[in-house]
N, CA, C and O atoms as a GROMACS GRO file, in nm:
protein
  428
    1UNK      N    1  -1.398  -1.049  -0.058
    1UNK     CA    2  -1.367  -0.961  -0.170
    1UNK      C    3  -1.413  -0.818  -0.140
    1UNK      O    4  -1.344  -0.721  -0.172
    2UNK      N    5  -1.526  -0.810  -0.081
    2UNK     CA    6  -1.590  -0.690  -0.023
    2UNK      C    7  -1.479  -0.596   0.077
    2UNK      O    8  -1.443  -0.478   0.068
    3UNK      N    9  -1.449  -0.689   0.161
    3UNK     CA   10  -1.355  -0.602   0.239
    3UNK      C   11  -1.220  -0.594   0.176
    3UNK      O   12  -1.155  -0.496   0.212
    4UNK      N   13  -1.166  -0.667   0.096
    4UNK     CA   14  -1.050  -0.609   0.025
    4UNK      C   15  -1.064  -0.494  -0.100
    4UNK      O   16  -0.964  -0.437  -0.140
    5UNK      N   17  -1.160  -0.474  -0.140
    5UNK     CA   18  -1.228  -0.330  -0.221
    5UNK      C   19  -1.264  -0.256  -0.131
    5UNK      O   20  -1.303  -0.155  -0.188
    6UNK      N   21  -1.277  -0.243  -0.009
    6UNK     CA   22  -1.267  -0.138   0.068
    6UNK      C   23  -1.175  -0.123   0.087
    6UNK      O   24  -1.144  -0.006   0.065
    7UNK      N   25  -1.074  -0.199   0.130
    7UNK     CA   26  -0.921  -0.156   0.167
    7UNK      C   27  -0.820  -0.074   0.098
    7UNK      O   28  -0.728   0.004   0.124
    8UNK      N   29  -0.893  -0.142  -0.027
    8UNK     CA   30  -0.795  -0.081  -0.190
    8UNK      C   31  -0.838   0.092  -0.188
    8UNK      O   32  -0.767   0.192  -0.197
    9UNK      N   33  -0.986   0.073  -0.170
    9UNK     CA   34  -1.011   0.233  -0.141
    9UNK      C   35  -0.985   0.343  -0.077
    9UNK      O   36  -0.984   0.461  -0.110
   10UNK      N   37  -0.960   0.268   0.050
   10UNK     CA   38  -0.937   0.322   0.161
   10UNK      C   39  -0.789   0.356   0.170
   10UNK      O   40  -0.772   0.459   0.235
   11UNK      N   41  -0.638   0.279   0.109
   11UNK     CA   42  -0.542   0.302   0.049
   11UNK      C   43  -0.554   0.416  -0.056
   11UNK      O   44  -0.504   0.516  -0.005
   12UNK      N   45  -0.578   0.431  -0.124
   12UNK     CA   46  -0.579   0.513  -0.228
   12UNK      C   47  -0.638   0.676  -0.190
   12UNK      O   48  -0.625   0.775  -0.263
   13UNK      N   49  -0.697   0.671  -0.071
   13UNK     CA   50  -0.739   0.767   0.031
   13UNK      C   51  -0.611   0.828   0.056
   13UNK      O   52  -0.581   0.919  -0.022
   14UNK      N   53  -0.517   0.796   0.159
   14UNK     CA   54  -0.405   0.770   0.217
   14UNK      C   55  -0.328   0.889   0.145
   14UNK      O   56  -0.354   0.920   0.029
   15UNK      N   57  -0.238   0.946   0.214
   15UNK     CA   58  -0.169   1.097   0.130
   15UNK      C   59  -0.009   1.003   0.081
   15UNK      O   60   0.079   0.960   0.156
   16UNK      N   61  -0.016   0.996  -0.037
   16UNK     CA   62   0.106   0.952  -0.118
   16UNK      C   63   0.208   0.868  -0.055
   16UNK      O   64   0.219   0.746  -0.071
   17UNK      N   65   0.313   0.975   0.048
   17UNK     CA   66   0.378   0.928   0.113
   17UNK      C   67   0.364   0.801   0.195
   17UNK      O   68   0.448   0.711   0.196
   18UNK      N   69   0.251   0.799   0.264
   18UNK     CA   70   0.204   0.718   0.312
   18UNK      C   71   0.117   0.609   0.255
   18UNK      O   72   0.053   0.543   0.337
   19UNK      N   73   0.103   0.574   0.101
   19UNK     CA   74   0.072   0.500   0.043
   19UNK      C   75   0.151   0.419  -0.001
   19UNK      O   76   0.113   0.302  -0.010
   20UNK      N   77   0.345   0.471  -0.061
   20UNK     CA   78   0.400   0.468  -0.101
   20UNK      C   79   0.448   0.343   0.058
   20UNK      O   80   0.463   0.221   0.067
   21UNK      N   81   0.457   0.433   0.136
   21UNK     CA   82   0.581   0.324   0.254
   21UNK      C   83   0.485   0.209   0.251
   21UNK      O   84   0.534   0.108   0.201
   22UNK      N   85   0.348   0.198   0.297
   22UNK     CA   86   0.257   0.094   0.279
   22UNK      C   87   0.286  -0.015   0.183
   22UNK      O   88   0.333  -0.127   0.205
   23UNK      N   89   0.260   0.022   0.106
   23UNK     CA   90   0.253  -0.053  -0.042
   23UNK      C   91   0.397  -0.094  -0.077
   23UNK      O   92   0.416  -0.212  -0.111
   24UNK      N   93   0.478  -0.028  -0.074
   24UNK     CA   94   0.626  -0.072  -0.112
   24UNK      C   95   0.677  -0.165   0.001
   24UNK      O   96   0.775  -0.238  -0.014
   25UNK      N   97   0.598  -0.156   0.126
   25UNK     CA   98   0.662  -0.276   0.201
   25UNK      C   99   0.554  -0.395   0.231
   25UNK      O  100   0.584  -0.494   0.299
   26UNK      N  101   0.419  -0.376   0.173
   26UNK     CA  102   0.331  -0.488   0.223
   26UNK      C  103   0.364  -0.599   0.208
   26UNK      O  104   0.381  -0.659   0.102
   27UNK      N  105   0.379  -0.642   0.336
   27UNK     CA  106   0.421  -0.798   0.362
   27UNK      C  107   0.330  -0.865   0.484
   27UNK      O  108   0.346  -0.803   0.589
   28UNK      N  109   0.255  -0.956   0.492
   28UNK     CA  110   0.229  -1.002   0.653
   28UNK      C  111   0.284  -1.186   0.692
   28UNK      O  112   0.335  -1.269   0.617
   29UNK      N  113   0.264  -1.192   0.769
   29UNK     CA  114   0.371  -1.328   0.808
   29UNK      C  115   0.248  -1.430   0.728
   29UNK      O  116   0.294  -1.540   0.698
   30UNK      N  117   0.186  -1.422   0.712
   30UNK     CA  118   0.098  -1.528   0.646
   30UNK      C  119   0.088  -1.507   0.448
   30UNK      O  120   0.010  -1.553   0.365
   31UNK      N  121   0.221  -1.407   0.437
   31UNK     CA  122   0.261  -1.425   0.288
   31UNK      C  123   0.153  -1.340   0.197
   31UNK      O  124   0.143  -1.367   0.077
   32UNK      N  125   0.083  -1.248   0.250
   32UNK     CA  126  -0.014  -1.129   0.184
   32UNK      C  127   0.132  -1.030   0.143
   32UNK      O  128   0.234  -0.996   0.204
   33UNK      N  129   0.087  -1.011   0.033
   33UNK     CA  130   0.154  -0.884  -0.026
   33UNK      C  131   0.093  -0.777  -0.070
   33UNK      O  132   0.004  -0.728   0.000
   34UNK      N  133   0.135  -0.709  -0.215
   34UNK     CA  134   0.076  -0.638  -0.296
   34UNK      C  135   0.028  -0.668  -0.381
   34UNK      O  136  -0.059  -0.598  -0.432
   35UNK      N  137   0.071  -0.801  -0.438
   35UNK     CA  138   0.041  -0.869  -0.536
   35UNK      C  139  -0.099  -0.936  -0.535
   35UNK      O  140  -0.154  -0.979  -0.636
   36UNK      N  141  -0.165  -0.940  -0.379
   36UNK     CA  142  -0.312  -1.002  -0.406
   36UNK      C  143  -0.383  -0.918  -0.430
   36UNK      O  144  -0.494  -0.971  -0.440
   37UNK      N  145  -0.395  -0.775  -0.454
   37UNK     CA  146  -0.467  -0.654  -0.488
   37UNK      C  147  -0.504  -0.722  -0.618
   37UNK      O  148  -0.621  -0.751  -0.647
   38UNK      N  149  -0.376  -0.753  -0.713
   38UNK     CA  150  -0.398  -0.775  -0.872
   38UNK      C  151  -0.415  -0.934  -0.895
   38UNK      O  152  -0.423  -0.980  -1.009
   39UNK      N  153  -0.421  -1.020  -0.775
   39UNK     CA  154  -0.466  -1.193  -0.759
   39UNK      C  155  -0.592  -1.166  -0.792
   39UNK      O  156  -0.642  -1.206  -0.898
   40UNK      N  157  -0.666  -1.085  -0.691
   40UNK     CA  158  -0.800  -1.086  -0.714
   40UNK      C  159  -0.888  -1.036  -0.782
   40UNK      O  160  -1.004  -1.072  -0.797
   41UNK      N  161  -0.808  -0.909  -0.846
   41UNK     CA  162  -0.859  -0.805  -0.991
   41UNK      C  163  -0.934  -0.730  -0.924
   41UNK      O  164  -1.039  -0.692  -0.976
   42UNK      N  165  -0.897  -0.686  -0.777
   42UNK     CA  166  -0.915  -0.553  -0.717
   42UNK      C  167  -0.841  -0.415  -0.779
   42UNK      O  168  -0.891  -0.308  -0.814
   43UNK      N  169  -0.705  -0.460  -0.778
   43UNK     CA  170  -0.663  -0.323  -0.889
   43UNK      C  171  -0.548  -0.404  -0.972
   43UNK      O  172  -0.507  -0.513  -0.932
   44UNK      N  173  -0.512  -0.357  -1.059
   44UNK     CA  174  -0.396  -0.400  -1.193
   44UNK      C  175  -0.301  -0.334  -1.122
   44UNK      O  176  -0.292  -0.268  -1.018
   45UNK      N  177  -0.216  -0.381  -1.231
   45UNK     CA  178  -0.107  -0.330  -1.214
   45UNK      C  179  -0.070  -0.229  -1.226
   45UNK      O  180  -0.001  -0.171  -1.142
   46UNK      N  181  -0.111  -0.175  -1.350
   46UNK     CA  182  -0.116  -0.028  -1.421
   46UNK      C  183  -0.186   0.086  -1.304
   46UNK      O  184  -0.140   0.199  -1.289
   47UNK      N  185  -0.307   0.031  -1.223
   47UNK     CA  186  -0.410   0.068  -1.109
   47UNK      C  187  -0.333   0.114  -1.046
   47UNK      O  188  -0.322   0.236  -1.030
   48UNK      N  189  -0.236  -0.001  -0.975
   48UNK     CA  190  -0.117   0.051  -0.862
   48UNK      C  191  -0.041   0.119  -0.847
   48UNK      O  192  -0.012   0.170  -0.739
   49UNK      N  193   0.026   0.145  -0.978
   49UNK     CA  194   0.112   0.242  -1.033
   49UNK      C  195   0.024   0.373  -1.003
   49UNK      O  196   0.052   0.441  -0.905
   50UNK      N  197  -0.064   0.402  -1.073
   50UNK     CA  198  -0.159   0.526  -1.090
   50UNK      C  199  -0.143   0.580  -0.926
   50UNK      O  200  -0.098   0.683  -0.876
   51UNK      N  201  -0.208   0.448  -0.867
   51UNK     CA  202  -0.208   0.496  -0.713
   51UNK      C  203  -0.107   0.534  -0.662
   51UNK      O  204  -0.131   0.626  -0.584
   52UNK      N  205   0.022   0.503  -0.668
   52UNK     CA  206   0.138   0.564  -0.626
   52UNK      C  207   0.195   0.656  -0.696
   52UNK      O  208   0.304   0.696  -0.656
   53UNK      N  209   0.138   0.713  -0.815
   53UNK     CA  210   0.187   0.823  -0.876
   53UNK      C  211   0.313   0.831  -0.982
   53UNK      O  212   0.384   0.919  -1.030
   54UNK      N  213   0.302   0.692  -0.991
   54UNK     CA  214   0.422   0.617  -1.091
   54UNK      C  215   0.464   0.576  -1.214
   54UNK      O  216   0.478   0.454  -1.206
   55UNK      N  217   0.496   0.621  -1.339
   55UNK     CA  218   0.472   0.570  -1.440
   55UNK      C  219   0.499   0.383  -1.419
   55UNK      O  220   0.579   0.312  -1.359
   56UNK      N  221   0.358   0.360  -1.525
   56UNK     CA  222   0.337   0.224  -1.533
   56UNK      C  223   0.509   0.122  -1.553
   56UNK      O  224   0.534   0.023  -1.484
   57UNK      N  225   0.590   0.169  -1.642
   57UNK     CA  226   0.687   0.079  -1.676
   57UNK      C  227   0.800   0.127  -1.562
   57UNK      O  228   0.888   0.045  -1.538
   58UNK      N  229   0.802   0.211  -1.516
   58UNK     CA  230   0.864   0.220  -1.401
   58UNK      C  231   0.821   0.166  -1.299
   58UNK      O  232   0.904   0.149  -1.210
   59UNK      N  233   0.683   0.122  -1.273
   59UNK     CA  234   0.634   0.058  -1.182
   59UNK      C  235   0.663  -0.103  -1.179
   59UNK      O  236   0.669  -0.163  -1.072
   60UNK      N  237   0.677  -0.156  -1.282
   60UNK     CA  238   0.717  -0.292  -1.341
   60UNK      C  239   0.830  -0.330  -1.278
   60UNK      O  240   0.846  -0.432  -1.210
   61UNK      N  241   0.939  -0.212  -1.313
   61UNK     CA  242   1.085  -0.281  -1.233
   61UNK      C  243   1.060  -0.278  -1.100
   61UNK      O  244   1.080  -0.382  -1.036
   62UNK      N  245   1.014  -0.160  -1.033
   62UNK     CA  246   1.008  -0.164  -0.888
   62UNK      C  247   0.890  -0.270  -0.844
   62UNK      O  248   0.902  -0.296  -0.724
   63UNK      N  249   0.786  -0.335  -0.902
   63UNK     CA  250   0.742  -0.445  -0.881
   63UNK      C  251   0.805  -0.606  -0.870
   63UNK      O  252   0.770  -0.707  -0.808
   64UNK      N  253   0.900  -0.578  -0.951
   64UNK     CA  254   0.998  -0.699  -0.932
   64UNK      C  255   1.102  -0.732  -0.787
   64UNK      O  256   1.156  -0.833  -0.741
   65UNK      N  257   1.097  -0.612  -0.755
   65UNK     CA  258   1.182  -0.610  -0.615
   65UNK      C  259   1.127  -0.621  -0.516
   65UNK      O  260   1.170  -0.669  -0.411
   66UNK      N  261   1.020  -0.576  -0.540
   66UNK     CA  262   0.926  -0.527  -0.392
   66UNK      C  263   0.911  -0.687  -0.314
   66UNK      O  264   0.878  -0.788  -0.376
   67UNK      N  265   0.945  -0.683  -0.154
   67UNK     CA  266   0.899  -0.544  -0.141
   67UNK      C  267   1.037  -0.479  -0.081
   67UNK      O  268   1.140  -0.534  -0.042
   68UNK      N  269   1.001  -0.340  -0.087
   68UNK     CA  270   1.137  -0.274  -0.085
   68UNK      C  271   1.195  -0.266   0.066
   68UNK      O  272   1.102  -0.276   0.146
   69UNK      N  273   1.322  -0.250   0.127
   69UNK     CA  274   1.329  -0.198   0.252
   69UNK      C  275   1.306  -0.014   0.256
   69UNK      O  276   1.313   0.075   0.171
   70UNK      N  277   1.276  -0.017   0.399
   70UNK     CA  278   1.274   0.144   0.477
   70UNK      C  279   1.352   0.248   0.383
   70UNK      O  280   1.295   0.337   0.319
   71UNK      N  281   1.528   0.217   0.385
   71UNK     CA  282   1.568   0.276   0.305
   71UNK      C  283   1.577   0.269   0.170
   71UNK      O  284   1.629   0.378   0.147
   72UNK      N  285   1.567   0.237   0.105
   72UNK     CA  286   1.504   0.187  -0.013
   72UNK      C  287   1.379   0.312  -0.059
   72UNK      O  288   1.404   0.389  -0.152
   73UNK      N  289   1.281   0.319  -0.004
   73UNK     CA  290   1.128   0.367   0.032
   73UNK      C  291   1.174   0.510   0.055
   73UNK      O  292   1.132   0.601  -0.016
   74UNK      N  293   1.252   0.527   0.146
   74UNK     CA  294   1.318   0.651   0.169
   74UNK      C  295   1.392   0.715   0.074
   74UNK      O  296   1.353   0.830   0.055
   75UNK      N  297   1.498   0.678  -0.001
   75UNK     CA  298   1.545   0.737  -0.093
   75UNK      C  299   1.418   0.762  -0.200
   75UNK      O  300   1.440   0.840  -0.292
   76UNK      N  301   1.338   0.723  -0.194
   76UNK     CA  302   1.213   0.771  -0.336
   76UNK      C  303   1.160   0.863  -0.278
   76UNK      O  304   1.134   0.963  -0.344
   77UNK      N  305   1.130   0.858  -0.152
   77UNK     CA  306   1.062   0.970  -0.059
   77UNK      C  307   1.126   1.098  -0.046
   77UNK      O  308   1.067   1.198  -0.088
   78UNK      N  309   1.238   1.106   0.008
   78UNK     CA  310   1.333   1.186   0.060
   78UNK      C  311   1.293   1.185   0.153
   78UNK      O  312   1.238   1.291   0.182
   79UNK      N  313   1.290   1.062   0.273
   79UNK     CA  314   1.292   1.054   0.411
   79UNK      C  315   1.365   0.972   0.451
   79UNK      O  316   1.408   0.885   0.376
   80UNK      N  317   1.404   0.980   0.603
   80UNK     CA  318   1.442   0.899   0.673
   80UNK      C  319   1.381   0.745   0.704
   80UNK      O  320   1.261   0.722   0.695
   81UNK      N  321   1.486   0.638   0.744
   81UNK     CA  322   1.424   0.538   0.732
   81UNK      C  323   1.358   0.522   0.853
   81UNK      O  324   1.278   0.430   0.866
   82UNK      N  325   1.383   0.602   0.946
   82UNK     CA  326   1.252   0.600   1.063
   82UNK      C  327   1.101   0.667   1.028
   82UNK      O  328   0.995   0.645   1.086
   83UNK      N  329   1.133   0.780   0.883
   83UNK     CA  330   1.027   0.827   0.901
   83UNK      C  331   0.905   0.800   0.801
   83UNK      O  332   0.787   0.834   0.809
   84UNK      N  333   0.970   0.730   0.708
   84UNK     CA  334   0.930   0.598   0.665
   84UNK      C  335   0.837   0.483   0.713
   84UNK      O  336   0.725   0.457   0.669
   85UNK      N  337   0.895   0.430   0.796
   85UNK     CA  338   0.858   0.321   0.935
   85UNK      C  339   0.712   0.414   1.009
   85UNK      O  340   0.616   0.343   1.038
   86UNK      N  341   0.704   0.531   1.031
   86UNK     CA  342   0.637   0.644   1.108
   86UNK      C  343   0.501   0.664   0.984
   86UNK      O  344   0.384   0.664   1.021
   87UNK      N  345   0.536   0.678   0.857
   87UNK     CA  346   0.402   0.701   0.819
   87UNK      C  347   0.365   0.543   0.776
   87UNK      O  348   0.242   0.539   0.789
   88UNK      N  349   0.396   0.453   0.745
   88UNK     CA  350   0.397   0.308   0.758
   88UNK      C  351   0.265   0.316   0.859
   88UNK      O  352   0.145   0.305   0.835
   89UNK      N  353   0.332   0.340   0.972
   89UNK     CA  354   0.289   0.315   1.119
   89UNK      C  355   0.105   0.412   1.077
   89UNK      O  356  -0.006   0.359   1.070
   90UNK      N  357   0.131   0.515   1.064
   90UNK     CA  358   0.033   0.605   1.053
   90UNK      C  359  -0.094   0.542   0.962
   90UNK      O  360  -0.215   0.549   0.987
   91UNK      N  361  -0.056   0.508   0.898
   91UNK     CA  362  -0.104   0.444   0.739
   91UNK      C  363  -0.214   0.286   0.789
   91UNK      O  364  -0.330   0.265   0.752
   92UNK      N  365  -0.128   0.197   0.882
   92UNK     CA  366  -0.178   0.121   0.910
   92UNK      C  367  -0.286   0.138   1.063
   92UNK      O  368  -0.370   0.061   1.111
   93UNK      N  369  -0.245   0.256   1.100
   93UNK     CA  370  -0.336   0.292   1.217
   93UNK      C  371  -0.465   0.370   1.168
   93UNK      O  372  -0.579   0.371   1.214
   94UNK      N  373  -0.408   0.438   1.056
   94UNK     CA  374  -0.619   0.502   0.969
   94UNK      C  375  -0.672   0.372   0.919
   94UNK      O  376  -0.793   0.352   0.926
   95UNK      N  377  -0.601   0.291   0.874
   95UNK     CA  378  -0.642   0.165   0.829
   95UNK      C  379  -0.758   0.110   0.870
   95UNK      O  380  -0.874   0.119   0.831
   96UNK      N  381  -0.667   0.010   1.016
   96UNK     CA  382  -0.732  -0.063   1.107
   96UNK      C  383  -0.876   0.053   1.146
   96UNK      O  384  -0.988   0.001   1.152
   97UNK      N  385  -0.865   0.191   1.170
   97UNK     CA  386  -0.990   0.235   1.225
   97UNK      C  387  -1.074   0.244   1.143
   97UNK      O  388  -1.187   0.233   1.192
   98UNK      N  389  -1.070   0.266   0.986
   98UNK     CA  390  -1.128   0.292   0.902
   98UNK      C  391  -1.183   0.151   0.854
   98UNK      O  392  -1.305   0.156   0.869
   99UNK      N  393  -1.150   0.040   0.809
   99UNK     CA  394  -1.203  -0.097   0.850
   99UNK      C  395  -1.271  -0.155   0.959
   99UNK      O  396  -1.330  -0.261   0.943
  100UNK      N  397  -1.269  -0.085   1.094
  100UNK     CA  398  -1.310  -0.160   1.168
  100UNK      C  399  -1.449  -0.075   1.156
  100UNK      O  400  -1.548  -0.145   1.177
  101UNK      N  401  -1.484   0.111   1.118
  101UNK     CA  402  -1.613   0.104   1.070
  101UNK      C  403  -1.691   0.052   0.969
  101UNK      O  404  -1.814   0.042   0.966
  102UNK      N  405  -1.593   0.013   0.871
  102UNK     CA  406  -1.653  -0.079   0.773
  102UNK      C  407  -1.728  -0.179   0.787
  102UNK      O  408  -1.832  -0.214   0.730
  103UNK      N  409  -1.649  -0.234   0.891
  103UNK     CA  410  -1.724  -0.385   0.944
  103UNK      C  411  -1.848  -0.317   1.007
  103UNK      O  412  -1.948  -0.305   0.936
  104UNK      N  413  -1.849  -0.276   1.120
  104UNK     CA  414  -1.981  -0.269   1.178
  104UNK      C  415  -2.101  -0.187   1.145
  104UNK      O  416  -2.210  -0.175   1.203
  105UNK      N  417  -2.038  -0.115   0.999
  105UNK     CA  418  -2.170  -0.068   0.910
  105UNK      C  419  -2.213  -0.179   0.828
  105UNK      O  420  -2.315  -0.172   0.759
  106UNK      N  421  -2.114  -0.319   0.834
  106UNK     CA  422  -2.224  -0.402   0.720
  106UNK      C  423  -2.244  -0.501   0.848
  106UNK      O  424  -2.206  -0.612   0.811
  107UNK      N  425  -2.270  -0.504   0.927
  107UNK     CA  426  -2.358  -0.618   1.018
  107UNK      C  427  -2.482  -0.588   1.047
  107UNK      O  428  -2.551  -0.666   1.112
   0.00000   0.00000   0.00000
């Protein structure tokens, strides 16, 4: 739980755009989404929204779809669906470094 309240934080860090491609496509092959943020009552729903800069009931419909494709993500952005994919990419690379000091400040 510890390290997923860092993560949530550490997301919410993240400059919009790049919260937005994140979050609108979190998926991993072992079936993690967005939805365990609010499984575990790390953030609500209403939370998520806030974080992406979204009104709450607008966030509702686009919660029902998610998760979205590239273009999809892009048309909300006004980017390309490579460039999309690119802060995606970016997003999950501050990530991983920013977690992996996490870890070895709590051992």
């Amino acid at each position: 739980r510890q390290y997923m309240e860092r993560l949530w934080k550490e997301i919410c860090a993240l400059p919009l755009e790049h919260r937005k491609a994140l979050l609108f496509n979190l998926q991993d092959s072992a079936g993690g989404d967005i939805q365990l943020f609010d499984f575990l009552g790390i953030a609500t729903i209403p939370q998520i929204a806030l974080a992406l800069e979204i009104e709450p009931v607008a966030f509702a419909e686009i919660w029902k779809r998610l998760p979205l494709d590239d273009a999809a993500i892009g048309l909300d952005l006004g980017l390309s669906r490579q460039d999309v994919a690119n802060r995606r990419s970016s997003a999950r690379k501050r990530l991983a470094r920013k977690m992996k000091e996490f870890e070895y400040g709590n051992k």
